[in-house]
Every structure is written in C-alpha cells, then in structure tokens.
LOLO-484199 format. One line per 8 residues: number of its first residue (from 0); their letters; for each residue x, y, z of N, C-alpha, C. Coordinates in nm, 2 decimals. Layout:
LOLO-484199
NUM = a = X Y Z X Y Z X Y Z | ... .
//
This chain:
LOLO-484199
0 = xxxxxxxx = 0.08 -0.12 0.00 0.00 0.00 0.00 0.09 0.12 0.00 | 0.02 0.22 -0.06 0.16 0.38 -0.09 0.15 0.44 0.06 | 0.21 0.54 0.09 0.24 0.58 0.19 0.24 0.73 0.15 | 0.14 0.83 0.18 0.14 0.96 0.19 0.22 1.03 0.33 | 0.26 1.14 0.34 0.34 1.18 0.44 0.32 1.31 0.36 | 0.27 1.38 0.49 0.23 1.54 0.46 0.26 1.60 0.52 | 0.31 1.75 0.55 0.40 1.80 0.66 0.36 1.98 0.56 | 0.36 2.05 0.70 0.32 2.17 0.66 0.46 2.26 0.62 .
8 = xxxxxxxx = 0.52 2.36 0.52 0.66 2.39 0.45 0.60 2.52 0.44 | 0.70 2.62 0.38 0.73 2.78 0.38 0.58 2.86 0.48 | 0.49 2.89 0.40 0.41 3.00 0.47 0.31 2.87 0.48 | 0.24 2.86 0.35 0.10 2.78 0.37 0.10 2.68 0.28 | 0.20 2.66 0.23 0.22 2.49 0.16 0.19 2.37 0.22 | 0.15 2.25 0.17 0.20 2.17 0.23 0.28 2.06 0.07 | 0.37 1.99 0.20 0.47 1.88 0.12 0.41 1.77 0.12 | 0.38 1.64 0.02 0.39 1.52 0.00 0.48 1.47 -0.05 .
16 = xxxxxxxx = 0.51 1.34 0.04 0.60 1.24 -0.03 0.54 1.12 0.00 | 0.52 1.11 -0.15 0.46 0.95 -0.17 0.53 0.83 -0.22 | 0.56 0.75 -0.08 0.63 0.60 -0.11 0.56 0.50 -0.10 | 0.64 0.42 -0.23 0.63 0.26 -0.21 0.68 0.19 -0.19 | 0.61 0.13 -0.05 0.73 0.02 -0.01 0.78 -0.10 -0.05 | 0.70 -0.15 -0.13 0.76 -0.26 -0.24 0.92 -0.25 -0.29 | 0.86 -0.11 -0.38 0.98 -0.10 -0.49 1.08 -0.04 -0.39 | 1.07 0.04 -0.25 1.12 0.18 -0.18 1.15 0.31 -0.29 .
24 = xxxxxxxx = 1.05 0.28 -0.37 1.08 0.44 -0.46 1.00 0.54 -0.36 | 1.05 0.67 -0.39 0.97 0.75 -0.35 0.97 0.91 -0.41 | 0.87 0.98 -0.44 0.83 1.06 -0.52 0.79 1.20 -0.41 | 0.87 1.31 -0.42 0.85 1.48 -0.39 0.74 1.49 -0.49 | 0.63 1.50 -0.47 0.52 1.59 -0.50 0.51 1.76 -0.49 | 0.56 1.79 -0.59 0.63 1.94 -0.58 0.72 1.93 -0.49 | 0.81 2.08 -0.48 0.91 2.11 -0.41 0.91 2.24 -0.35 | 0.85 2.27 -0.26 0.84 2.44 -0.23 0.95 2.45 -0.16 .
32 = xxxxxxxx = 0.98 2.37 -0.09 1.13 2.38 0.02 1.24 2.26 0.03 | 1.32 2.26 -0.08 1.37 2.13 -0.10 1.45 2.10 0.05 | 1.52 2.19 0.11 1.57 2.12 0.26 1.47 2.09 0.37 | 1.36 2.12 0.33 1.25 2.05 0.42 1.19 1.92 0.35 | 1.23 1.91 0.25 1.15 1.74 0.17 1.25 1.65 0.21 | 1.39 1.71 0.21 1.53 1.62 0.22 1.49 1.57 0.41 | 1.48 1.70 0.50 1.48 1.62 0.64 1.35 1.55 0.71 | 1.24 1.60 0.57 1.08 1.50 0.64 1.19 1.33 0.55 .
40 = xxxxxxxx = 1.19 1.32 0.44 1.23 1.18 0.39 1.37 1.15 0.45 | 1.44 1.23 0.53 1.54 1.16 0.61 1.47 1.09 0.72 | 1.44 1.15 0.78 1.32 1.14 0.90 1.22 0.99 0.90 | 1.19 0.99 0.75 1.08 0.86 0.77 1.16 0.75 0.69 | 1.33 0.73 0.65 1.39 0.66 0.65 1.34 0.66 0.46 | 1.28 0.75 0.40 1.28 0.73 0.27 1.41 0.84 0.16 | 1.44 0.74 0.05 1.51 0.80 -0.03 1.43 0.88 -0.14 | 1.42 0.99 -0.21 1.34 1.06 -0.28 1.40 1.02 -0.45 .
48 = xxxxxxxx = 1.37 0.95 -0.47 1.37 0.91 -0.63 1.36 0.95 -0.69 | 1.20 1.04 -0.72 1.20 1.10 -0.79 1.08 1.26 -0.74 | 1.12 1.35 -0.86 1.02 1.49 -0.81 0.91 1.48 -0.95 | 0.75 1.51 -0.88 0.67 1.52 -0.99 0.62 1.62 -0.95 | 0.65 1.74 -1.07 0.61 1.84 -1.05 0.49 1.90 -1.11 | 0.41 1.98 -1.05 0.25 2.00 -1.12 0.27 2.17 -1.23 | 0.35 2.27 -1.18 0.37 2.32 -1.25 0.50 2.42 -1.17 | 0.52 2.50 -1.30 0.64 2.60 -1.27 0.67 2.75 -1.21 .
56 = xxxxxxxx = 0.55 2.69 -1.09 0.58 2.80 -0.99 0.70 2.78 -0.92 | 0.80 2.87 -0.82 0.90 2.85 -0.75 0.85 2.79 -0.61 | 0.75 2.82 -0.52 0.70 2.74 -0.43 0.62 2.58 -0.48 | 0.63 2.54 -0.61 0.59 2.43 -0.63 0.73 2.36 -0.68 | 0.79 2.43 -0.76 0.99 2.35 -0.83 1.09 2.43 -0.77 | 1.08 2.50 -0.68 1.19 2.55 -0.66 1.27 2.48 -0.59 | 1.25 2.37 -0.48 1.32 2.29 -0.44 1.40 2.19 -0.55 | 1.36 2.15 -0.67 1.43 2.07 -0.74 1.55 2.06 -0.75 .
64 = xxxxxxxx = 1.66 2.15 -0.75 1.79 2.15 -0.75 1.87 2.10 -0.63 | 1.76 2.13 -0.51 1.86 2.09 -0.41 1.81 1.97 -0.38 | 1.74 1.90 -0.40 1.66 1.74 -0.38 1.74 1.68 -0.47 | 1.75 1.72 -0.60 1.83 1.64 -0.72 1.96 1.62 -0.66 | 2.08 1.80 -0.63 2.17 1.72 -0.57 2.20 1.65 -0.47 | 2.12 1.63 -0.39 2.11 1.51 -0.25 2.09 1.40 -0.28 | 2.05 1.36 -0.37 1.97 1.24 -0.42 1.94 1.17 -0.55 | 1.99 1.25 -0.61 1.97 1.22 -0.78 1.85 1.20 -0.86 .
72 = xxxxxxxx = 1.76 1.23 -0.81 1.62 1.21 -0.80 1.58 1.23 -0.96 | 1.51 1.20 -1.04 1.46 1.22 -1.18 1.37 1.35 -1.12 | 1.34 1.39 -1.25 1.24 1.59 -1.23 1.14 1.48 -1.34 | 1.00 1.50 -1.33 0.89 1.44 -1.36 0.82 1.57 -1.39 | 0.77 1.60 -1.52 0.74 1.74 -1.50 0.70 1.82 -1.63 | 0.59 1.92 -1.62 0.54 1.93 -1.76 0.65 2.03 -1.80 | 0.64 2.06 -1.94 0.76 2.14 -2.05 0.76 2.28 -1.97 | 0.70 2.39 -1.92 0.71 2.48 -1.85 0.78 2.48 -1.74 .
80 = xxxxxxxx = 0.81 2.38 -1.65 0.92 2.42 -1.54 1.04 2.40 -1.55 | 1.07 2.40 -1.70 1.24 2.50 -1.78 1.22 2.56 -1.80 | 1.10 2.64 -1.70 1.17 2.82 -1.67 1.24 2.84 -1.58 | 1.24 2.73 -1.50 1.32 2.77 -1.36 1.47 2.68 -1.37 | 1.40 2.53 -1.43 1.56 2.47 -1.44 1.53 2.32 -1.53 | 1.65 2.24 -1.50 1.63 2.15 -1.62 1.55 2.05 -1.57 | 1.47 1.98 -1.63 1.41 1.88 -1.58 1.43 1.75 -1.69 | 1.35 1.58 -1.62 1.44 1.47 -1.70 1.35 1.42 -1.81 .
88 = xxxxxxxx = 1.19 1.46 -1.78 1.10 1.37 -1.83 1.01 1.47 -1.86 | 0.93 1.51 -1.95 0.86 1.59 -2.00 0.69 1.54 -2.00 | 0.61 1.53 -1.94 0.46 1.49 -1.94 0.34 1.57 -1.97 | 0.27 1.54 -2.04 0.17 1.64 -2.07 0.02 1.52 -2.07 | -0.09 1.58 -2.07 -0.21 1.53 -2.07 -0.21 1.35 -2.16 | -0.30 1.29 -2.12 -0.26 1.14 -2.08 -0.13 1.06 -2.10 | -0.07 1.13 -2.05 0.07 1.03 -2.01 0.06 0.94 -1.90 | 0.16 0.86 -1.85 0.13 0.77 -1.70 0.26 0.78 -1.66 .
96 = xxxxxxxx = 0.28 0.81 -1.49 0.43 0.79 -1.44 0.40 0.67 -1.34 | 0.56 0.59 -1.34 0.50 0.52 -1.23 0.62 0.53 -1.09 | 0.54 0.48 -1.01 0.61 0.44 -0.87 0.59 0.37 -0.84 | 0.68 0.26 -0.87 0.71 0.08 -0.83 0.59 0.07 -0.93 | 0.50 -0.02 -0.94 0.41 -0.10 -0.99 0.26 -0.01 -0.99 | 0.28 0.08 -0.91 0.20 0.24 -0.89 0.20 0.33 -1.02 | 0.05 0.29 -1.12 0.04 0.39 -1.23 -0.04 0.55 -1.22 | -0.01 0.65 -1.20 -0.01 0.83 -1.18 -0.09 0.83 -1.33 .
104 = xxxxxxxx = -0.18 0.86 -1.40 -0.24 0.96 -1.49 -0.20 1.12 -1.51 | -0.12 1.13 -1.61 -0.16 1.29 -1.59 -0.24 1.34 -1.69 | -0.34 1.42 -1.60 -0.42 1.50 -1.67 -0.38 1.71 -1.62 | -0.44 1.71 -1.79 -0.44 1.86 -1.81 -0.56 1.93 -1.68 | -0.44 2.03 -1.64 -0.54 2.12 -1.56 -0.49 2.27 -1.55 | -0.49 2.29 -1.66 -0.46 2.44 -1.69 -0.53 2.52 -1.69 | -0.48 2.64 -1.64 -0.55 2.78 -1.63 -0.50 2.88 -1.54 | -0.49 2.78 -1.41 -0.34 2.89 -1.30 -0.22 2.92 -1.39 .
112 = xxxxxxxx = -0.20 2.83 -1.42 -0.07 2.81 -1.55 -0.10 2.77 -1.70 | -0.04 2.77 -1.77 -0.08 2.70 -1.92 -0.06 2.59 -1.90 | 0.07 2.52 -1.82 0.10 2.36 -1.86 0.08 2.31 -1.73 | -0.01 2.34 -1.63 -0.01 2.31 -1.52 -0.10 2.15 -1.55 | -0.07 2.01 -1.46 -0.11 1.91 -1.50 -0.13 1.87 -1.33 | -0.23 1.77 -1.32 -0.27 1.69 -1.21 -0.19 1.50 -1.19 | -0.18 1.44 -1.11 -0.14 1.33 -1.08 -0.24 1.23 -1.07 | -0.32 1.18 -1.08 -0.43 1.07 -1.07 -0.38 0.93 -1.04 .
120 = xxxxxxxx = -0.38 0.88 -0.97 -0.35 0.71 -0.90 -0.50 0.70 -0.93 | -0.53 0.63 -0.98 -0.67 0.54 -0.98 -0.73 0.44 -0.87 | -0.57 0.33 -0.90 -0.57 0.23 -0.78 -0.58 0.29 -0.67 | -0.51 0.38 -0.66 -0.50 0.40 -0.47 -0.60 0.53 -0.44 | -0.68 0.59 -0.56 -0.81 0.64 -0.54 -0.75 0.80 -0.47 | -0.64 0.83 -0.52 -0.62 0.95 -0.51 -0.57 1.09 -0.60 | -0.51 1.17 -0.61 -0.51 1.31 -0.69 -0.44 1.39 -0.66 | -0.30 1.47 -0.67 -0.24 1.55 -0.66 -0.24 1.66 -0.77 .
128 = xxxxxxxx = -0.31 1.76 -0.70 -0.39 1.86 -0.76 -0.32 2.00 -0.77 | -0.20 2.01 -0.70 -0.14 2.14 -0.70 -0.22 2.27 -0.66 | -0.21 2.37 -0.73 -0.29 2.51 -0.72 -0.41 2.52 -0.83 | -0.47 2.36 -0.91 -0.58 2.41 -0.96 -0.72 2.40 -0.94 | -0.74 2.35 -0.82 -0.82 2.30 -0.72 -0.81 2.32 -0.57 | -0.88 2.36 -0.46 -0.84 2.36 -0.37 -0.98 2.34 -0.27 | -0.99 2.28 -0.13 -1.03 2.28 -0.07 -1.15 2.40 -0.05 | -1.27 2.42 -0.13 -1.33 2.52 -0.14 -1.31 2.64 -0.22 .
136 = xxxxxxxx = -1.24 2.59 -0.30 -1.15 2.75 -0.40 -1.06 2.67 -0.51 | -1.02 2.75 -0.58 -0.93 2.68 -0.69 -0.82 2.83 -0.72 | -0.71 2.81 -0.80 -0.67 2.88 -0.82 -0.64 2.99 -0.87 | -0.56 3.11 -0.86 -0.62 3.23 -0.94 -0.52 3.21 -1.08 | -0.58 3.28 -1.17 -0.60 3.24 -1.29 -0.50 3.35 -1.35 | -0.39 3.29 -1.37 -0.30 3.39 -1.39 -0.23 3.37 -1.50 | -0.25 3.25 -1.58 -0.24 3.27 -1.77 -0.33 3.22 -1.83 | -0.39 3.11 -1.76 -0.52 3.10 -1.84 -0.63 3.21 -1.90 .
144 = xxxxxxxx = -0.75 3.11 -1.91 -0.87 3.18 -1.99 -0.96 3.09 -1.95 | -1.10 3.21 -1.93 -1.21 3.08 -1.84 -1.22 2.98 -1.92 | -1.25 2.95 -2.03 -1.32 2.82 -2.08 -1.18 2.73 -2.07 | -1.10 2.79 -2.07 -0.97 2.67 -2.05 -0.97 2.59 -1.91 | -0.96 2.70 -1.79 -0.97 2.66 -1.66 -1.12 2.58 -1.66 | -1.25 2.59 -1.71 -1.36 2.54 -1.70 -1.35 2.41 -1.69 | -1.27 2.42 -1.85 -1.29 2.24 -1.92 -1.14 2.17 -1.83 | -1.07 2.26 -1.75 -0.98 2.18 -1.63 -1.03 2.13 -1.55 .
152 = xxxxxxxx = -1.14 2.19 -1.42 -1.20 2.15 -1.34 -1.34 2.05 -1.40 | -1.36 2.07 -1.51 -1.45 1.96 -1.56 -1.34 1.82 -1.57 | -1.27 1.77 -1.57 -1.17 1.68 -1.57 -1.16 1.67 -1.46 | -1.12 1.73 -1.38 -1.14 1.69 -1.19 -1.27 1.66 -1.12 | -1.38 1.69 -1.22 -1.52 1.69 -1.18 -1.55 1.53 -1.20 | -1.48 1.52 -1.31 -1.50 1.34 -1.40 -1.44 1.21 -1.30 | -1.36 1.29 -1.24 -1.26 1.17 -1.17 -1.34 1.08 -1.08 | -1.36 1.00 -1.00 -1.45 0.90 -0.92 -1.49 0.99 -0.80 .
160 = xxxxxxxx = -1.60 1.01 -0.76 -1.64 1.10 -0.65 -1.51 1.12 -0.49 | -1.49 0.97 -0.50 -1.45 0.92 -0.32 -1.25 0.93 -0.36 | -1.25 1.02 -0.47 -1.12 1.04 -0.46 -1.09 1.12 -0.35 | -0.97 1.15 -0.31 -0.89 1.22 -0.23 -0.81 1.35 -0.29 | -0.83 1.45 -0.27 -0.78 1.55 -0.36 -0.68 1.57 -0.23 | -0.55 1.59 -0.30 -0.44 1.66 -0.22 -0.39 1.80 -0.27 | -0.43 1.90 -0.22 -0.45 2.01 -0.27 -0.33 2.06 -0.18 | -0.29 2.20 -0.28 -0.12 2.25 -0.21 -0.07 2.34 -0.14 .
168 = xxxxxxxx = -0.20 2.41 -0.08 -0.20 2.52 0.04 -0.31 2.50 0.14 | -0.33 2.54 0.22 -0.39 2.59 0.32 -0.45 2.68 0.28 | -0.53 2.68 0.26 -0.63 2.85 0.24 -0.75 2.79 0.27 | -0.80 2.66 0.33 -0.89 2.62 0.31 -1.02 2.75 0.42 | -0.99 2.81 0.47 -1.03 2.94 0.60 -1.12 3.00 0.51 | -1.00 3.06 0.44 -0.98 3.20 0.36 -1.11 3.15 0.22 | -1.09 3.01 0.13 -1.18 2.95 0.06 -1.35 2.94 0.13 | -1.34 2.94 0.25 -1.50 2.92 0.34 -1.56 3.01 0.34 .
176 = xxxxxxxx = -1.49 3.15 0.38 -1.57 3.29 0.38 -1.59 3.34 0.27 | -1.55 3.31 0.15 -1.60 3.32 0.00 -1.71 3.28 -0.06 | -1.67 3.11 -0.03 -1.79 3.04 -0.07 -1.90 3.03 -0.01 | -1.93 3.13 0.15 -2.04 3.08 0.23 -2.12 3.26 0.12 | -2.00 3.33 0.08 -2.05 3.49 0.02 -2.09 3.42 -0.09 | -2.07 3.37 -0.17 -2.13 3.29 -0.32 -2.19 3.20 -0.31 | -2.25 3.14 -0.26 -2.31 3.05 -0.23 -2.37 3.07 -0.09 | -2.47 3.14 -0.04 -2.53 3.14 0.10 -2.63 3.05 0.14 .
184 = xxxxxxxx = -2.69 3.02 0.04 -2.81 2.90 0.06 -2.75 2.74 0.08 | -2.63 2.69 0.07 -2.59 2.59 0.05 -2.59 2.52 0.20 | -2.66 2.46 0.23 -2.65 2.38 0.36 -2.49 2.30 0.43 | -2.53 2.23 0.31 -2.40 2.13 0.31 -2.24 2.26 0.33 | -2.23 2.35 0.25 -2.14 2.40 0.29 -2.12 2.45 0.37 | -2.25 2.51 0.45 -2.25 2.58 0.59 -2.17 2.47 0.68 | -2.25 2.36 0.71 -2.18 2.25 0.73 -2.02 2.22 0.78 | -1.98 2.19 0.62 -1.83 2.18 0.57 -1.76 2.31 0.66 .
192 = xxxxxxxx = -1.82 2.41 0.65 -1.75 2.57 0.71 -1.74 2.54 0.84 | -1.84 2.55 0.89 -1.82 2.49 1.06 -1.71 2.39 1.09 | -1.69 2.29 1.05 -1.61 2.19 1.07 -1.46 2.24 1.00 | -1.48 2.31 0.94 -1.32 2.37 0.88 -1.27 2.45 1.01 | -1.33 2.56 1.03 -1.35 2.61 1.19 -1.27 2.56 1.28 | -1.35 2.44 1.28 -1.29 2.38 1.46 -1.14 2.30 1.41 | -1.15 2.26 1.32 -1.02 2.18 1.28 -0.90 2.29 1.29 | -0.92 2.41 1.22 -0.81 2.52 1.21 -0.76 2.55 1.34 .
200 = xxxxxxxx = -0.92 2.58 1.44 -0.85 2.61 1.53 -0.79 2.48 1.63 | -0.84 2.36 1.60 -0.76 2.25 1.66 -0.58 2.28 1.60 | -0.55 2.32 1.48 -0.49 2.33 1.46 -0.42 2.23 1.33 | -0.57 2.17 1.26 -0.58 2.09 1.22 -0.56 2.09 1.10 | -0.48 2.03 1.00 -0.51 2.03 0.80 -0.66 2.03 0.79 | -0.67 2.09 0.68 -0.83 2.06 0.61 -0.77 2.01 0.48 | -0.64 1.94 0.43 -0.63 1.88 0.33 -0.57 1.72 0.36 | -0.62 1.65 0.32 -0.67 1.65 0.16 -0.84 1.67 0.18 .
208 = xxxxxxxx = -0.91 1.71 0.09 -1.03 1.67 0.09 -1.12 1.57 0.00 | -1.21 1.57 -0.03 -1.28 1.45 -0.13 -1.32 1.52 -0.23 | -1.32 1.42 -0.34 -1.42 1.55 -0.44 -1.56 1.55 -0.41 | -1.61 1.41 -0.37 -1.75 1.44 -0.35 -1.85 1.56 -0.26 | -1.71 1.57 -0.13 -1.77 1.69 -0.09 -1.74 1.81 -0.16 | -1.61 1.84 -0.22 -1.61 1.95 -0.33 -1.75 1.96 -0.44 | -1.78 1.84 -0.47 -1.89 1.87 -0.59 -1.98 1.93 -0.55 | -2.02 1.91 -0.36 -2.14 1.95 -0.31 -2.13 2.10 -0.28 .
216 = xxxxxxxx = -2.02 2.14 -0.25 -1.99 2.28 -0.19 -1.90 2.35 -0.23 | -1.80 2.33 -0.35 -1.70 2.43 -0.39 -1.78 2.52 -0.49 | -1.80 2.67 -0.50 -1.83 2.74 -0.60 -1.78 2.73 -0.72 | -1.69 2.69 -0.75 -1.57 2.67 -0.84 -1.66 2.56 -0.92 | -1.67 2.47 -0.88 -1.72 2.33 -0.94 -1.85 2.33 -0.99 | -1.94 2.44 -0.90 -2.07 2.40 -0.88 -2.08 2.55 -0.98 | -2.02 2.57 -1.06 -2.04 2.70 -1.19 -2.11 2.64 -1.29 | -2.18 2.52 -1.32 -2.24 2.42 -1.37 -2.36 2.44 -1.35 .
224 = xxxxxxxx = -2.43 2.46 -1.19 -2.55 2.46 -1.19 -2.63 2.62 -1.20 | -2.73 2.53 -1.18 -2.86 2.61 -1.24 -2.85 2.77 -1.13 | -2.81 2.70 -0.99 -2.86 2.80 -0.92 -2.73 2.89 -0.91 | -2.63 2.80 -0.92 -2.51 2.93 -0.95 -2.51 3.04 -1.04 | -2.55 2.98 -1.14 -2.56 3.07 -1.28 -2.65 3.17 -1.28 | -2.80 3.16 -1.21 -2.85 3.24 -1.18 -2.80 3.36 -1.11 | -2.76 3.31 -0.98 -2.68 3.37 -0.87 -2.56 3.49 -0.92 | -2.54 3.45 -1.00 -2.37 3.51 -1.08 -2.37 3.55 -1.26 .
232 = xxxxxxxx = -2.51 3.53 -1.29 -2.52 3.63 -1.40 -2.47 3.54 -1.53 | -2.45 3.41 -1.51 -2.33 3.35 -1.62 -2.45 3.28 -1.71 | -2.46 3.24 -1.84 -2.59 3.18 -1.95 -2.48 3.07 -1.93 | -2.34 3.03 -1.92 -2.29 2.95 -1.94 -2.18 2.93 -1.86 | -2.13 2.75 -1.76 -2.07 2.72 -1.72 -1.90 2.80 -1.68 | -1.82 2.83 -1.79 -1.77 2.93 -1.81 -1.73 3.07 -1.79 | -1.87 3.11 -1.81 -1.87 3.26 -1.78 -1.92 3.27 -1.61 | -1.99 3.17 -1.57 -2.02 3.21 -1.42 -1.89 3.17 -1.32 .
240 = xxxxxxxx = -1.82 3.07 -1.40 -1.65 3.03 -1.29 -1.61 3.19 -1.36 | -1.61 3.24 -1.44 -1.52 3.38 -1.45 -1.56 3.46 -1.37 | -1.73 3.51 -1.35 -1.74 3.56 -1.24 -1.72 3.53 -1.10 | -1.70 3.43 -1.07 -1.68 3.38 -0.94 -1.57 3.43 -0.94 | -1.44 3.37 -1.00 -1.28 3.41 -1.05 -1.28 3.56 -0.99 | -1.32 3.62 -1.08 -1.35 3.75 -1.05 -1.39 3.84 -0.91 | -1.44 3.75 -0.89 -1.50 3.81 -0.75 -1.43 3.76 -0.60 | -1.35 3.66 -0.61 -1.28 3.61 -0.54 -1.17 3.67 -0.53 .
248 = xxx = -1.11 3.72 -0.66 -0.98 3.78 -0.70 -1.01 3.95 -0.60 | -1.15 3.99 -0.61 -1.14 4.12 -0.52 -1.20 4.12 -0.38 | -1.22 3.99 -0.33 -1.29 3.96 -0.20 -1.22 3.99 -0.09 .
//
C-alpha cells in the first residue's frame, strides 16, 4: 500500500511524499522547500527518487535542484518548469508515471498556469492537484482563460467521487468565507465551514479533501449549476466560474 506523508513547508504549503514500499521508490510531489523534503524523507527513512512536478511556480519546483543534488532524484514534469531549471521527463495530458508497480495519470489542468497538470492514481483512489483545485477554491488564474480553466475542473469533476484530492496550500479558511458569500443558501457548505472552523482552530489540516464533498460545496465546481448561474449572471458554465474568479480575486 503507498504511503502519503504530509508536513506543513514555507508559509501555507504543504509537502507530499509518496512511497512505495515494495519498490522503496519515493516521489517529492512538488518542491516548495527542497531542505525541508530532504529532512521529512530523512526522517521517515525514505530515499526521494523522484520529483513530480505540477507546474512551474518557485514554491511548487523550486526545491528541485537541491533534492536532485542530494539524491539524484529524476524531475517528472510538464515542458514549462524549464523556466526555472532543467528537468528529465517531459509529461503532458494522458501520459502515465509510475512508482514501483504504482500507475499516476496525468491530466491537463490548466488555467493557473498554461501547462499546469494533475497526478491521478486510480488504484489508490487519489489526486495531486497542485494550485488548480483547492479545498473550497481553486486557483487564481493567472495565464489561463475561463473556458480553459472550466474544461480543467471539468476533468477533476470526471474523476470518481470518493477520490482524495491533495491540494497544495492551506487556504482552506480563507476558501470558506468566499464560498459561504457565493453560495449562502448551500447547507452542506454551511456544514463543511463549521467543521473547517474547529479543525483550524484545533490546529488541524483541512487537506486532503474529497471531491465528493467539493462537488457538493466548492463554488468553483458547482459553476455548472442552475442556481449558480442564476446567482452570478453566467448563461454559461464558463462565464459564471469567470465571475466567481472575478470576484474572489477582489474579496
């Protein structure tokens, strides 16, 4: 069975390292702080094999150089994060990476970035989602175009409900008082908000979460329905995540 290991890094990131203990490969899921990936996998007695990067932000690859020279680790990684440095393996939308006997999907999920891509394990029923998805929010849209980012989260919408989304910040707080202002009627998210609440202040992650409850209460996702689109002015899927986008971006 894989082994997730999550650990909170710089301001509001968090780190994954996902091993298998079969093969003992083990994979940096981004890199926001490469000497904090080096002493969590010193720590749990893993070697870091390899880095799979989601896209070519510096708090997502910036660690890569110093993980690689510790370790020699392969860069797994779409064509865009040789902006920052070199990487070994180039992946873009349905490709497959593996870890030991462990098959990854990548899918396109562009719109924070142009070549930003997602991780999909099927088998082990989980998703490493980076900054285009998040716990009640999704990313801000900073080369994309709505109908790009739309038909992104429509691909994350597709995936099996009872997946596990591993999303790459903590903002899950800051995502709640948004979505309870876009969405006020939503029970379920009232809900979800309360319980984010007490976890924060336990002091607790609110990641990973599920999609199923994302489908029920992210504004982002739910730019599909009837009552959103009303809500936010959009005739179409698209234009009402732009207004949300929009409105999030000045909240």
């Amino acid at each position: 069975m894989l082994q997730i290991h999550q650990f909170p890094c710089l301001s509001d990131n968090y780190g994954f390292l996902l091993h298998d203990p079969d093969s003992g490969e083990t994979a940096a899921i981004d890199t926001p702080d490469g000497a904090e990936y080096l002493k969590q996998a010193e720590a749990k007695g893993w070697r870091i094999t390899a880095i799979w990067n989601t896209h070519w932000h510096p708090d997502h690859a910036g660690g890569n150089a110093a993980i690689v020279e510790a370790t020699g680790a392969q860069i797994i990684a779409p064509s865009e994060v040789e902006r920052i440095g070199p990487i070994d393996t180039v992946v873009t939308h349905g490709d497959t990476v593996m870890l030991g006997e462990w098959k990854a999907e990548v899918i396109d999920v562009s719109g924070h970035t142009n070549g930003h891509i997602a991780y999909h394990l099927p088998e082990a029923g989980i998703a490493f989602v980076g900054d285009s998805v998040f716990a009640l929010g999704c990313g801000r849209m900073f080369e994309g175009e709505p109908q790009q980012f739309w038909d992104s989260l429509s691909r994350i919408k597709a995936l099996p409900p009872e997946t596990a989304l591993y999303c790459a910040h903590e903002y899950t707080a800051a995502n709640a008082r948004f979505a309870r202002h876009a969405d006020p009627d939503n029970a379920a998210l009232a809900d979800y908000a309360r319980g984010i609440a007490d976890k924060r202040d336990r002091g607790e992650p609110t990641v990973p979460t599920t999609l199923a409850r994302e489908l029920e209460t992210n504004p982002f996702l739910r730019a599909d329905s009837a009552d959103m689109k009303q809500r936010w002015g959009g005739q179409t899927a698209p234009e009402t995540f732009a207004a949300l986008r929009a409105a999030k971006d000045d909240f």
